[in-house]
N, C-alpha and C positions, 0 to 999 in steps of 0.2 A: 303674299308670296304664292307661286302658282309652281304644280306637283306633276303640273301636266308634261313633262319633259325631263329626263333624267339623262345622266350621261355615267355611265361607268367606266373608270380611267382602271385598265388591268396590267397590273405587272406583274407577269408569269413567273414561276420557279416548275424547277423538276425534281425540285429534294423539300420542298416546305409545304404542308399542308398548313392553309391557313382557316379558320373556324372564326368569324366574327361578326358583327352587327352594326347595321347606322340608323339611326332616328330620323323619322318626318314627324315636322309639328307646324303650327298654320305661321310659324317667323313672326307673330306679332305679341301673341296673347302670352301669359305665364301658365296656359294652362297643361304645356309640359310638366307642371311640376305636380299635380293631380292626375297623371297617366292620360293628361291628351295629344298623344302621339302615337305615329307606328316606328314598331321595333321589326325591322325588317335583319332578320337571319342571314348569310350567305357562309359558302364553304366554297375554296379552290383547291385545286392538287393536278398530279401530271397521272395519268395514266398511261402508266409504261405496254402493259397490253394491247391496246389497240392506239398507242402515240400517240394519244390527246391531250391536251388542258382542255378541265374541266372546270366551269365557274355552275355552281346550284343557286339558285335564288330562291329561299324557303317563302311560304307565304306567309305575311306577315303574323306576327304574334299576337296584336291587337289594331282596331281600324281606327281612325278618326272620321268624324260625320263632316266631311269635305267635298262630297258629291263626288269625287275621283272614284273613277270604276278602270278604265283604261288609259298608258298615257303613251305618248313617245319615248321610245329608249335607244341607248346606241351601248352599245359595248365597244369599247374599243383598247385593245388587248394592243401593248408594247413588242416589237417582235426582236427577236434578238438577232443580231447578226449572223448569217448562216442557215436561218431557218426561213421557213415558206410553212403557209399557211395555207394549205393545199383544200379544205373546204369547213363546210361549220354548217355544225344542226344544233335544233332547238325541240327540245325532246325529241330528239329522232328524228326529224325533217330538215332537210337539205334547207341553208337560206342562203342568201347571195354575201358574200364579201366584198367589202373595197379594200383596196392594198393603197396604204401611200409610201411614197418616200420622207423623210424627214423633213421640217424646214427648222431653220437655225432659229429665226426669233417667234415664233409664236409663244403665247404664256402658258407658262405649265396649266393644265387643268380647266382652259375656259377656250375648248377646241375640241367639239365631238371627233374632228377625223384626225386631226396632224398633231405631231407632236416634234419639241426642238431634240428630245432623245434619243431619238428608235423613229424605224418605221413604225408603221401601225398599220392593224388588220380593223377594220369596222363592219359592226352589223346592226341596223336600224331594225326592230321588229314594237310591234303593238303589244305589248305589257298590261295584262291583266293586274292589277294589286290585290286579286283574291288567288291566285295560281302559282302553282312553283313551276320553274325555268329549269334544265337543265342543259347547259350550252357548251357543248363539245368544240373543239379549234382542233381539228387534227394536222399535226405538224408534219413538213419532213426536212430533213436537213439537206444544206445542199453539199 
């Protein structure tokens, strides 16, 4: 199974901080069950002060010997109706967004850009797995 490409499917809130973690392991072996895995951390919330969702990507907890140093990733944050996603940084640095509109059949979750729910905001950046992300979406309503 190949680690080189992740996709983050986000569904925003502006009243729920949420605090939680996903597993990488090589999909074959049972050596998850002897800690051969990463415990990858993240945290989201809305930042009423400067009108952002925030998603943090902690650096993982522990590594696996996978030769992954860097991969593809895409965040791609659900956007709710009324709202605009007017720009997005990544610790502090301006990155580019794609904005889609919706399409009705695509399948949940195996579509870095569209989705059949929501538009969607996307942002493709190179992801370190030794480095923490902090990725700001500043909104504005329309």
């Amino acid at each position: 199974m190949s680690l080189k490409e992740i996709v983050y499917d986000y569904y925003p809130s502006k009243t729920r901080i949420n605090k939680d973690f996903y597993f990488e392991d090589d999909g074959v072996t049972t050596g998850y069950q002897v800690g051969v895995y990463r415990k990858n951390n993240y945290e989201t919330y809305f930042d009423e002060k400067e009108n952002c969702y925030v998603v943090k990507l902690y650096k993982p907890e522990n590594q696996i010997d996978d030769g992954l140093t860097y991969r593809k990733a895409y965040l791609k944050m659900h956007v709710f109706d009324g709202e605009f996603i007017e720009r997005v940084t990544i610790n502090d640095e301006n990155v580019k967004v794609t904005r889609h509109d919706h399409k009705k059949h695509v399948v949940p979750f195996m579509n870095k850009d569209f989705a059949s729910d929501s538009k969607t905001a996307t942002i493709k950046f190179r992801q370190s797995i030794k480095q923490e992300y902090v990725i700001k979406l500043f909104v504005r309503t329309k």
